[in-house]
N, C-alpha and C positions, 0 to 999 in steps of 0.2 A: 533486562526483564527476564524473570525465570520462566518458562511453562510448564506445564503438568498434564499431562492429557491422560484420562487412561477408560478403557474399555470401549473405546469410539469406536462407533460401526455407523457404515450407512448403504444402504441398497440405493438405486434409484428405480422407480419407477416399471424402468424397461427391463428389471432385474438384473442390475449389473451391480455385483456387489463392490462398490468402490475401496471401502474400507472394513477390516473385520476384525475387531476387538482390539485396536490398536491401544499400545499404551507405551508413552514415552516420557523422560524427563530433560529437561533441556535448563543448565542453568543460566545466568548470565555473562551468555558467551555466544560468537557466531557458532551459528549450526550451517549447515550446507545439506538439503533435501535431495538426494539425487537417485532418480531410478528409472527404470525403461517405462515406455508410452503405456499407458491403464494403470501403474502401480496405486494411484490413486493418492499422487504426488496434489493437482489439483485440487482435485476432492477435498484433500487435508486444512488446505490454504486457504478454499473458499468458505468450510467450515469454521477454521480459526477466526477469521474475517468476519463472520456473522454474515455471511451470505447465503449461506444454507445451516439448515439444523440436521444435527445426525440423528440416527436411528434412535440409537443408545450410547450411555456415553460421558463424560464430563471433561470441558475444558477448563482449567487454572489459569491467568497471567498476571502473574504480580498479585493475587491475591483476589485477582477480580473474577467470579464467577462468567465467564465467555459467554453459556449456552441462556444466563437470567440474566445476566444487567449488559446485554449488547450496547446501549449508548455509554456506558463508562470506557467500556473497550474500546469503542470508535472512539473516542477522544483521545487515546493514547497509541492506537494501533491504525495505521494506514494500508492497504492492498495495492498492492502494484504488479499486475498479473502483466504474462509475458506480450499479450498483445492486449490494446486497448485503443477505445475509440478516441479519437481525434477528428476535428474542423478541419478539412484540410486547408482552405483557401486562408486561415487566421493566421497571424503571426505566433511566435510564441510570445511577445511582448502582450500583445492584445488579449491575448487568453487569460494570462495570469491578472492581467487588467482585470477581464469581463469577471473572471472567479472571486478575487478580493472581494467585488463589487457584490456578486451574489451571496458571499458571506457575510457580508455585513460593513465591511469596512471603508468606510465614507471617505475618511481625510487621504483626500487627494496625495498630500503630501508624506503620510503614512505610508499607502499604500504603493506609490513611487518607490520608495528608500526598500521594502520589502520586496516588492516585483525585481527591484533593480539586484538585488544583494540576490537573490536565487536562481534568478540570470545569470551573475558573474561565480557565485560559487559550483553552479552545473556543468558550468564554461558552456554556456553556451548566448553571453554576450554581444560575441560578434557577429552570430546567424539570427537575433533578438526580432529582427524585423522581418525574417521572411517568412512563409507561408510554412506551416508544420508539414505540409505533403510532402517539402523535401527536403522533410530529414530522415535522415538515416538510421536503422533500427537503433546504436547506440542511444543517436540524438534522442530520438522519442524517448526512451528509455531514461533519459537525463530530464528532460521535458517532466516526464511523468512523477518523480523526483521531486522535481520544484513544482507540482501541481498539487502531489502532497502533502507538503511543507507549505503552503499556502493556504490550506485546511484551518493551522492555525497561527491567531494573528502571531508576528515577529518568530515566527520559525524562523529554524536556519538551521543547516547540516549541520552546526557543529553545536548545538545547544543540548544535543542528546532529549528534545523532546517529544519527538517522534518516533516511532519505529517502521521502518519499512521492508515488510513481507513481500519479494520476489517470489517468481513460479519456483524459482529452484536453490534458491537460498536466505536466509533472515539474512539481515544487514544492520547492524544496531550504528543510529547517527549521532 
């Protein structure tokens, strides 16, 4: 997926200017984002994400206007920021259960074959049953993975139809 970004700014509130007239091109290829703490590494990610709007500014991906058609973009674009919330007492089996289930996805046995296949391509099969509290940063990290991938029905790491945006690196699957 190509990006485009150009003239993004955004202040926040507290006047902390996160971003300022940034403009980049990124083709279809891994990028890796990496810079010291306020660069406004976050900022960027959350903006792409459609979780905030910038100042000023225009996002491109793959042809989809970012900053106007935010639901085209969530369907092809997922966020996986460096830390996130988690159940701790759930399993990760049960999670990706309870999620299918809140997406819509009824047939039991659908939804089995997809929890089961994003379990074992995370590798995180063997630990399927115990409580997310104790996993360890990788684990969640892989957890959150197959939590995005379950977004949509019969994901899978290797279908390439997802994209998954890390705090500090694209990841194309």
């Amino acid at each position: 997926m190509a990006l485009t970004i150009n003239g993004l700014s955004k202040t926040y509130p507290n006047g902390v200017m996160a971003l300022k007239n940034l403009s980049l091109s990124i083709g279809n290829s891994m990028f890796g984002l990496v810079g010291p703490n306020g660069a406004g590494k976050s900022s960027l990610m959350r903006t792409i994400a459609t979780l905030q709007d910038p100042d000023s500014g225009t996002i491109n991906l793959d042809g989809i206007d970012v900053l106007r058609q935010k639901d085209a973009v969530r369907r092809v674009l997922g966020y996986l920021p460096q830390e996130f919330g988690v159940y701790p007492k759930i399993s990760a089996l049960d999670m990706l259960q309870h999620l299918a289930i809140m997406k819509g996805m009824t047939s039991s046995g659908e939804r089995k074959q997809m929890v089961d296949a994003l379990l074992q391509q995370t590798n995180l099969w063997d630990v399927r049953k115990k409580a997310l509290s104790t996993f360890s940063g990788g684990m969640k990290q892989r957890f959150g993975i197959a939590r995005l991938c379950s977004a949509t029905r019969g994901s899978s790491l290797s279908t390439n139809r997802r994209q998954v945006w890390t705090r500090q690196s694209a990841i194309a699957f």
